[in-house]
C-alpha positions as CSV (number, residue, x, y, z in Angstrom):
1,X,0.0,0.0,0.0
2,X,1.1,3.1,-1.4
3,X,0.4,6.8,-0.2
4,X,1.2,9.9,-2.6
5,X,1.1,13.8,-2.7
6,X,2.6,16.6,-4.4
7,X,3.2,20.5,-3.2
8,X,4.3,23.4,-4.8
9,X,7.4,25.0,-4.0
10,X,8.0,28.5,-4.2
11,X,11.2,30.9,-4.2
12,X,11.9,33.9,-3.2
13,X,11.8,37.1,-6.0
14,X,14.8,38.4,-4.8
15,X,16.9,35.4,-5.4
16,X,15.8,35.1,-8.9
17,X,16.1,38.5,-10.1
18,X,19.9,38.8,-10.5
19,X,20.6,35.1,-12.0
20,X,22.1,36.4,-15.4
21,X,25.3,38.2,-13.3
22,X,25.9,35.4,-10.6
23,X,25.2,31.8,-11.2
24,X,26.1,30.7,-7.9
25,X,22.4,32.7,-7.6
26,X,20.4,31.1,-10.2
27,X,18.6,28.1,-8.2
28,X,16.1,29.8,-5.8
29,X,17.2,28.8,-1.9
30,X,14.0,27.2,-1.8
31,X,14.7,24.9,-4.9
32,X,18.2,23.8,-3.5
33,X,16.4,23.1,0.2
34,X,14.2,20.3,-1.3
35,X,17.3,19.0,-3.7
36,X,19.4,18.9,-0.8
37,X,16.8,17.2,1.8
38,X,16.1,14.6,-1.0
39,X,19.2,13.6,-1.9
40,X,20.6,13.7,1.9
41,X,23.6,10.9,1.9
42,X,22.6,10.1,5.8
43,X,18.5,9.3,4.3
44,X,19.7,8.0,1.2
45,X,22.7,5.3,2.2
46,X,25.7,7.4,0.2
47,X,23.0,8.4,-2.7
48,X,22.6,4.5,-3.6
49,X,19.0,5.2,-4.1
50,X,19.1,8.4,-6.3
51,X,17.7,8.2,-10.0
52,X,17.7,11.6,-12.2
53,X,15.3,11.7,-14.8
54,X,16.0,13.8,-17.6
55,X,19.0,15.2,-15.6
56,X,21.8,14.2,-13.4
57,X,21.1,14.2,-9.4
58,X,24.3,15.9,-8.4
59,X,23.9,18.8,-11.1
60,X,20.0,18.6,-10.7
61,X,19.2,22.0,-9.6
62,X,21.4,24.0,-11.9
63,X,19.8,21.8,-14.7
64,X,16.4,22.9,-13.6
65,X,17.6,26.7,-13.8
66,X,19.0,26.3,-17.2
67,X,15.3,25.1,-18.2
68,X,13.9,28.0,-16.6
69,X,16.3,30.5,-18.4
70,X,15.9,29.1,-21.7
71,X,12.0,29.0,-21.9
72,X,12.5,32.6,-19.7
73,X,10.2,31.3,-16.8
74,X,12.7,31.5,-13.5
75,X,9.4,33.1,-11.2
76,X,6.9,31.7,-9.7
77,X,6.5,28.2,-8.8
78,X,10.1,26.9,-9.4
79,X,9.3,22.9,-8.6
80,X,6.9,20.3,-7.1
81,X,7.6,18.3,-4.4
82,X,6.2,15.0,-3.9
83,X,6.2,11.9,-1.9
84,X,5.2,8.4,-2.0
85,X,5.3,6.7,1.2
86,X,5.2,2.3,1.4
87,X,3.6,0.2,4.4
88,X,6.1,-0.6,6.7
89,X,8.0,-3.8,6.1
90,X,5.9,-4.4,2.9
91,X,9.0,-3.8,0.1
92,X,12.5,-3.2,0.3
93,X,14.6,-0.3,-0.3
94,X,15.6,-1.4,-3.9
95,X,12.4,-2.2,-4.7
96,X,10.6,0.9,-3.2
97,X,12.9,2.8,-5.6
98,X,12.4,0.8,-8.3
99,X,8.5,1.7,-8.0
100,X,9.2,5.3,-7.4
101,X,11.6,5.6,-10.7
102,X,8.9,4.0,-12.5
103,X,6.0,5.9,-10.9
104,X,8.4,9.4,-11.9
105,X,8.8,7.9,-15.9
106,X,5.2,7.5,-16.3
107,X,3.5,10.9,-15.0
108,X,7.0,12.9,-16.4
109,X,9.6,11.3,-18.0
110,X,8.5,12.8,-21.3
111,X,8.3,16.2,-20.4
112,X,9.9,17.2,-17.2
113,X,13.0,16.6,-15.1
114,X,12.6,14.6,-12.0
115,X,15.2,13.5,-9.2
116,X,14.0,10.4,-7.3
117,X,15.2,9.4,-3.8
118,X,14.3,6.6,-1.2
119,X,15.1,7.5,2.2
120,X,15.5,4.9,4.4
121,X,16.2,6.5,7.8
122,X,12.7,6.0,9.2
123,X,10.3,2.8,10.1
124,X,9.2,2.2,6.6
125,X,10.5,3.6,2.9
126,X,9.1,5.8,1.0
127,X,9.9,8.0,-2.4
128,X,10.7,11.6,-2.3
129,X,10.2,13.8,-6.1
130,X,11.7,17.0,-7.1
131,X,9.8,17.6,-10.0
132,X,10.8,21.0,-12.5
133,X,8.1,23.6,-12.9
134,X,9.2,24.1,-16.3
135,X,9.0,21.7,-19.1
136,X,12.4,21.0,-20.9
137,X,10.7,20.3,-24.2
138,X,8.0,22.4,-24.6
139,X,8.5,25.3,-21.8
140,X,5.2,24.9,-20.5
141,X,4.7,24.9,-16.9
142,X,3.4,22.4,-14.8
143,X,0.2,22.8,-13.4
144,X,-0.9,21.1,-9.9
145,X,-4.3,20.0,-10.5
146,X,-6.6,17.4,-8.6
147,X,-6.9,15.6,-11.5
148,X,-2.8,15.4,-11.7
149,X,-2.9,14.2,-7.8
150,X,-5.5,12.0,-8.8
151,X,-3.9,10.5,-11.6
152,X,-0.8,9.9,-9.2
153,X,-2.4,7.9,-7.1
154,X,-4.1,6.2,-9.6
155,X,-0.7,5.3,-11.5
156,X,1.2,4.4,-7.7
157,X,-1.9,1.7,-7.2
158,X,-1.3,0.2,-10.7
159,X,2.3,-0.2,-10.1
160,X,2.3,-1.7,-7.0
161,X,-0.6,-4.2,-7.7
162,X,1.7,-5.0,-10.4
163,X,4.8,-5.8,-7.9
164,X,2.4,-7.7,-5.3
165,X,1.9,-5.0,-2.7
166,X,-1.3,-4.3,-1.3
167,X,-3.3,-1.1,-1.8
168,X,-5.6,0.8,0.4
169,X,-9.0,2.5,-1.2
170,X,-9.7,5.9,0.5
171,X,-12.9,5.7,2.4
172,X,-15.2,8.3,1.1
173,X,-15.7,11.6,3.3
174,X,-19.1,12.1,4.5
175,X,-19.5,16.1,3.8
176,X,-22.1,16.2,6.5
177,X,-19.7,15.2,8.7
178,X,-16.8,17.7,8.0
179,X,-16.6,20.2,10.4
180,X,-14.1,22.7,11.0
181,X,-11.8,22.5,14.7
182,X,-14.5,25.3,16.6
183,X,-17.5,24.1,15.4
184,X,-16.4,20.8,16.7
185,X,-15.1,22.2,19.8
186,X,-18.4,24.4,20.3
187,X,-20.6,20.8,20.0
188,X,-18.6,19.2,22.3
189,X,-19.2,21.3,24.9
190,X,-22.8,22.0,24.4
191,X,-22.6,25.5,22.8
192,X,-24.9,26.3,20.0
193,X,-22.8,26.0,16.4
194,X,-23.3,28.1,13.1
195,X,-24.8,25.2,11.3
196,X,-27.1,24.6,13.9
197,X,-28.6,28.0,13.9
198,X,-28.7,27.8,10.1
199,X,-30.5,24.4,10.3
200,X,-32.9,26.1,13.5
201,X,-34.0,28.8,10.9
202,X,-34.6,26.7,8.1
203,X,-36.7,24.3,9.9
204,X,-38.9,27.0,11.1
205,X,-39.1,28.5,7.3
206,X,-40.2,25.3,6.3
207,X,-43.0,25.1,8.8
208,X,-44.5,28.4,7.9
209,X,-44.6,27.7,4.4
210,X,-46.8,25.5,2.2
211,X,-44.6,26.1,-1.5
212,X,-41.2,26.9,-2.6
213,X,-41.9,30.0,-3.6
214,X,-43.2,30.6,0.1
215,X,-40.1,29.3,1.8
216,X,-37.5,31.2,-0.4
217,X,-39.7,34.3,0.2
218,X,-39.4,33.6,4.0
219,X,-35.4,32.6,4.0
220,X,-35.0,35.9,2.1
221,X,-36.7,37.6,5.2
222,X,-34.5,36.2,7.3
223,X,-31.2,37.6,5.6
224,X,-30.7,34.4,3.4
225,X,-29.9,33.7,0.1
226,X,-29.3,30.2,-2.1
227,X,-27.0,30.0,-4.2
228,X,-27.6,27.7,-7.1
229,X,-25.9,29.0,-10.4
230,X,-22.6,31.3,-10.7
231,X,-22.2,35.0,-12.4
232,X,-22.4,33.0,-15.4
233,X,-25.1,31.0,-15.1
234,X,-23.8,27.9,-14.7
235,X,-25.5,25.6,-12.0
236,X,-22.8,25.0,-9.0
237,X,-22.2,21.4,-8.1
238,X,-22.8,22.1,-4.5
239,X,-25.2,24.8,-3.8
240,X,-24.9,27.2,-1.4
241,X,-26.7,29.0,1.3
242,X,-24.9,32.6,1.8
243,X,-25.6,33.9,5.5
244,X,-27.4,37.0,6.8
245,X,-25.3,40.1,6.8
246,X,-22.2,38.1,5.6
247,X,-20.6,37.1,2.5
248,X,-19.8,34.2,3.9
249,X,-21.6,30.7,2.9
250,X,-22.3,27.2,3.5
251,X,-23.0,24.4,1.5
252,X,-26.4,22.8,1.9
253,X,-24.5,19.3,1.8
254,X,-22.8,20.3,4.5
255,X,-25.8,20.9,6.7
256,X,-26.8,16.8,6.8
257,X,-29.7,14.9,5.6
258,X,-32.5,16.7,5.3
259,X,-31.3,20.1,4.0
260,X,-30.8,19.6,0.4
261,X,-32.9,21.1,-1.9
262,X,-34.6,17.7,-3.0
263,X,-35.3,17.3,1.1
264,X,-36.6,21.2,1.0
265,X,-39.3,20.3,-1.4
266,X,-40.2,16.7,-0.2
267,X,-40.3,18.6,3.8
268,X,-42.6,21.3,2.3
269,X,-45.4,18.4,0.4
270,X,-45.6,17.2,3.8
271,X,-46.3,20.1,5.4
272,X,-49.0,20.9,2.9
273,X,-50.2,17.8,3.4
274,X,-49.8,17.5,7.3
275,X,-50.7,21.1,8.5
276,X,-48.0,22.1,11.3
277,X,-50.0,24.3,14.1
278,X,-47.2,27.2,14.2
279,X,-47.6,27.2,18.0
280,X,-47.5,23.7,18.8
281,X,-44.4,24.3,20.9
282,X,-46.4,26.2,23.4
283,X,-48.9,23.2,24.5
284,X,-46.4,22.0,26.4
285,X,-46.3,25.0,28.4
286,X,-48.5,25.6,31.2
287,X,-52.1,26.8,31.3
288,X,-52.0,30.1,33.2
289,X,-48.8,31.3,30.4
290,X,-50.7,29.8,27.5
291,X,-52.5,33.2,26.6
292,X,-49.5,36.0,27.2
293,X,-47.4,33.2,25.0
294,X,-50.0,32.6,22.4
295,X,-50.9,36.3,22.5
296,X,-47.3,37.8,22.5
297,X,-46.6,35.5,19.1
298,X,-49.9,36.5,17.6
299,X,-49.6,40.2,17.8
300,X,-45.9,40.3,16.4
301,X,-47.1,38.2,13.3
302,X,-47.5,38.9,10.0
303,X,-50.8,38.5,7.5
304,X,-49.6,35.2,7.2
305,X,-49.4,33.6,10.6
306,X,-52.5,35.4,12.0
307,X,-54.6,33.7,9.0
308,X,-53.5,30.5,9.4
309,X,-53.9,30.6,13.4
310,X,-57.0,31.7,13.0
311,X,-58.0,29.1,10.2
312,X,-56.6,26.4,12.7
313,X,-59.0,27.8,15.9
314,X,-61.9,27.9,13.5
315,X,-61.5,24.2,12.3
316,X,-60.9,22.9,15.4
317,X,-64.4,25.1,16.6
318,X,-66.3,22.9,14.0
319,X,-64.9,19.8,15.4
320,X,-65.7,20.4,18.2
321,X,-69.1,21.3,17.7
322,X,-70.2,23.0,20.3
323,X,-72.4,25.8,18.6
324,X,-74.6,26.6,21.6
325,X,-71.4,28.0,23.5
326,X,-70.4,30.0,20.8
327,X,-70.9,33.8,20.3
328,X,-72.8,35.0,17.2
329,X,-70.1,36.6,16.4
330,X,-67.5,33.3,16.3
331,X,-70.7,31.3,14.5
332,X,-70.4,33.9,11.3
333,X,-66.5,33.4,11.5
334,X,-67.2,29.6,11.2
335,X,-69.6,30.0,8.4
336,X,-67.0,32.3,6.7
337,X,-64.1,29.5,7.1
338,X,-63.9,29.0,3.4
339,X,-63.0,32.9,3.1
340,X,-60.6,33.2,5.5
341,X,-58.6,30.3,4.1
342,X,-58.7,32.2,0.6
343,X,-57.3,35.0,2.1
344,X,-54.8,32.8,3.9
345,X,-53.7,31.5,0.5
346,X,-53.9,34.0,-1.0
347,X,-50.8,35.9,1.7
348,X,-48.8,32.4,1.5
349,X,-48.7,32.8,-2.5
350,X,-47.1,36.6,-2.2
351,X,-45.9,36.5,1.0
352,X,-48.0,39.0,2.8
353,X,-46.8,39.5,6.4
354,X,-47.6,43.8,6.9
355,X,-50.1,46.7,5.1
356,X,-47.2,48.0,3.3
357,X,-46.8,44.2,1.3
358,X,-50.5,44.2,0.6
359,X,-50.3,48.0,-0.9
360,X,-47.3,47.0,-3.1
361,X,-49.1,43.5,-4.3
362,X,-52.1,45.9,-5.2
363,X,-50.1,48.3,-7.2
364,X,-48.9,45.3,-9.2
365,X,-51.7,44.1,-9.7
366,X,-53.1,47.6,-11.3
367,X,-50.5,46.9,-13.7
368,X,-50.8,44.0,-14.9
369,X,-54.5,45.0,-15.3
370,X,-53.6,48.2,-17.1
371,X,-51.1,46.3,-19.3
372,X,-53.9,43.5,-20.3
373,X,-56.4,45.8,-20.9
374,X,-54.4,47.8,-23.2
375,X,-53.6,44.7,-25.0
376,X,-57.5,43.7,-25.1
377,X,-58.2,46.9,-26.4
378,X,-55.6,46.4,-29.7
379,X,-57.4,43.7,-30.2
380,X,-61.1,44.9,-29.9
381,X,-59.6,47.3,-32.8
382,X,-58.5,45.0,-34.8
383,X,-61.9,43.2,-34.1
384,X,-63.7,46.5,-35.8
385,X,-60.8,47.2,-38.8
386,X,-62.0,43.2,-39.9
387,X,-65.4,44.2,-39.6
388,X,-64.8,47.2,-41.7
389,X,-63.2,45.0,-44.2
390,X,-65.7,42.4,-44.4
391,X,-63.5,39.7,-43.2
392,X,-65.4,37.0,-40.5
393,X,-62.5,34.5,-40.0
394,X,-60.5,37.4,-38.8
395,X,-63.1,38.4,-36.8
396,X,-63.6,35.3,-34.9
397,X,-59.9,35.4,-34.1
398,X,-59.5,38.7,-32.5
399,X,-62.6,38.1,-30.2
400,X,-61.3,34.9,-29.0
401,X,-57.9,36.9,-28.3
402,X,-59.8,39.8,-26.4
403,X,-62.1,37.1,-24.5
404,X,-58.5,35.2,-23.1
405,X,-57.6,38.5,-21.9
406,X,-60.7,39.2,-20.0
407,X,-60.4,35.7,-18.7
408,X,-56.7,36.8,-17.8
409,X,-57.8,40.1,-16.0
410,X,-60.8,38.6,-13.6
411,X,-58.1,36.4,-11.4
412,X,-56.0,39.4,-11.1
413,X,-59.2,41.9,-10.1
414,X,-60.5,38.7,-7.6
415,X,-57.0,39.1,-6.0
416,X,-57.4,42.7,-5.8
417,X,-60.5,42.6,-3.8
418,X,-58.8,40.1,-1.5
419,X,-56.3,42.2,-0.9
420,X,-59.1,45.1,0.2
421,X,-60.2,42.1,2.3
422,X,-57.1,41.7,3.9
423,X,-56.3,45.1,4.8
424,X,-60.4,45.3,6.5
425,X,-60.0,41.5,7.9
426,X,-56.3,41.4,9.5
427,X,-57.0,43.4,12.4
428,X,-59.6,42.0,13.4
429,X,-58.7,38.5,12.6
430,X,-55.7,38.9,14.8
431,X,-57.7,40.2,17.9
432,X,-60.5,37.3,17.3
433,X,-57.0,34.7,17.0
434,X,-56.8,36.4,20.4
435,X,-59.8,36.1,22.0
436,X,-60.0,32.4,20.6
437,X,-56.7,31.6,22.6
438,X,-58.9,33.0,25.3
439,X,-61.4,31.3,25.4
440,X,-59.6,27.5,24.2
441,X,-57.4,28.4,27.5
442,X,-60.8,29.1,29.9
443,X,-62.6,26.0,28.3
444,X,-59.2,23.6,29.4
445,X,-59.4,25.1,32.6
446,X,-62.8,24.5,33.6
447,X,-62.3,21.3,31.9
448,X,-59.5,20.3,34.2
449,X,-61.5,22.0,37.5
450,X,-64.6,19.3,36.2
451,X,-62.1,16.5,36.3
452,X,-60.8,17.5,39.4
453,X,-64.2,17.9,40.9
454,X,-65.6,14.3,39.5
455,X,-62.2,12.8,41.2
456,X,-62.9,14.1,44.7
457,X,-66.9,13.7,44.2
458,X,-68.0,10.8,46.5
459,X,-70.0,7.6,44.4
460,X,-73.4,6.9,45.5
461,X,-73.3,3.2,46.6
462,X,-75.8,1.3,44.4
463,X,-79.0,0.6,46.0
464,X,-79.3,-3.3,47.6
465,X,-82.5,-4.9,47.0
């Protein structure tokens, strides 16, 4: 079993700039560092188990400055340095070089000058590279990619399969489980993490939301934004959830099952399916909090939650089917159910949460309407210049074309009278949401006091005959 990597190694600008007058200069101290580590007699047993490629070992790194002045490239990245590293007691020294002089002729021997050595001063062998930046043939540079480190480690398994030796497949790296060293730190102790907070808002998004439009609309609120496609359009590979007030993102991936956007939509079908009651945390709270709780959330909602609250209360009021306790007042909500939850739907679809969204839907919406019925009235005119001109068929075809518009105006003036609705209905829907909490608390409490009262109520003895 083989392990491989690669670096890059960089010099210094000032030791490059003067490498015409002295040549003593012309290798970059960083360049003769690696040569001289590599090729170290006291690793290396006297150099026994030093291969050039392409050049000689001991004149290695002037050879690799000659290459860089000829194809005038001495800046920069002035050579790679690699590794492969063998299982202790697995291969032998001449053997472990064998494979790395091999391993070098395949991924560079054509192209680039390469020193191989196999140090042997430590528990088990392994191959050191010195690899030129710059190609002798061609002058191009080398370019370390993850498809070159890749390719490496692909080429190191083939050759040692080849010799006998065993090799060792990565195991694949759960993303959900990469973490950096504080956010593991802060979940060791107990302290609340990024990701978790991220994960906290997004679940509560998704249970105030019934589509995807809906739960972007309410992200957005909340200072996020997904990222799915670059500047260019081009759709990411992982996508990305920038944070509020940041530039800073994380992937969705990241996050764990259940926050990808295949798990978004699937979470949201569910919860249209399975209505989630938005203050079904607060049953587990006591009875004498349950109104300043329920009534605290209620008056900081928006259009959306108050709706949908209410539409909840009034559903549960027909279950329970207890009309003679009810005001005339609640009865008429009842029998206006089907309303309200029109008016419900209708703030889920645009995401109406204040007065100011409702104005701004409605002055869209007197757009759209202006634009349509400008369009319906081009074609009423060209209804009457084909009358004029005595031609029917053409006729026909404009009326059909103003009567799709009219069909296309009447959802859009419906809206617009349920936005008039919403702006006369909210308030009071929201104190009524109110005074329902009310009233379910009062009837659980004298519900408990009759329990409590049947409990310490003595049983008549039955009657002996």
């Amino acid at each position: 079993m083989a392990v491989t990597n690669m670096w890059a190694v960089k010099g210094s600008v000032s030791s490059v700039v003067k490498y015409i007058e002295n040549p003593e200069k012309t290798t970059p101290r960083d360049m003769q560092q690696v040569m001289s580590y590599i090729t170290d007699t006291d690793k290396t047993e006297q150099m026994m188990y030093v291969t050039g490629i392409n050049c000689e070992p001991e004149i290695a790194a002037k050879q690799f400055t000659q290459t860089k002045q000829l194809w005038g490239k001495e800046g920069g990245r002035v050579a790679y340095h690699g590794y492969q590293s063998f299982r202790a007691g697995e291969v032998d020294a001449e053997t472990a070089h064998k494979i790395g002089v091999e391993l070098a002729e395949r991924l560079w021997g054509d192209r680039f000058e390469v020193v191989v050595a196999t140090h042997l001063n430590t528990g088990h062998y392994h191959n050191h590279f010195c690899l030129n930046s710059v190609s002798f043939r061609d002058g191009y540079k080398y370019h370390d990619t993850k498809e070159d480190i890749r390719r490496m480690r692909d080429t190191s398994d083939a050759i040692c399969r080849a010799y006998g030796l065993s090799v060792e497949k990565a195991p694949k790296i759960d993303q959900s489980k990469r973490r950096n060293y504080r956010e593991w730190k802060d979940q060791r102790e107990g302290k609340v993490t990024l990701r978790s907070n991220v994960k906290a808002d997004i679940d509560a998004a998704i249970a105030y939301s019934r589509s995807e439009e809906e739960f972007v609309s309410v992200m957005r609120s909340m200072g996020y934004k997904f990222i799915i496609k670059t500047e260019t359009g081009k759709y990411l590979k992982y996508a990305k959830l920038r944070l509020p007030n940041s530039d800073r993102c994380v992937r969705l991936e990241s996050l764990g099952p259940g926050y990808d956007l295949g798990d978004y939509r699937r979470r949201i079908i569910l919860n249209t399916v399975q209505p989630v009651d938005p203050f079904y945390d607060l049953e587990t709270i006591p009875t004498e909090d349950k109104i300043r709780h329920y009534t605290e959330r209620i008056e900081r909602a928006g259009f959306r939650v108050v709706y949908t609250y209410h539409g909840i209360q009034l559903k549960a009021c027909v279950k329970r089917r207890k009309y003679r306790e009810y005001s005339p007042e609640l009865v008429e909500d009842i029998r206006r159910l089907d309303k309200y939850i029109s008016l419900q739907n209708l703030c889920r679809k645009y995401g109406l949460d204040t007065p100011e969204d409702v104005e701004d839907l409605k002055t869209r919406l007197r757009e759209e309407i202006s634009r349509i019925a400008e369009e319906r009235d081009e074609c009423r005119k060209q209804v009457q210049y084909w009358e004029r001109h005595d031609a029917p068929g053409y006729v026909d075809i404009w009326k059909i074309k103003t009567q799709e518009k009219t069909k296309q105006m009447r959802p859009l003036y419906r809206e617009l009278r349920m936005c008039e609705e919403v702006l006369k209905t909210g308030p009071m829907a929201r104190m009524k949401a109110i005074a329902l909490v009310q009233q379910r608390v009062k009837e659980e409490q004298w519900r408990r006091l009759r329990k409590d009262l049947e409990k310490t109520r003595p049983q008549k003895k039955p009657q002996s005959r």
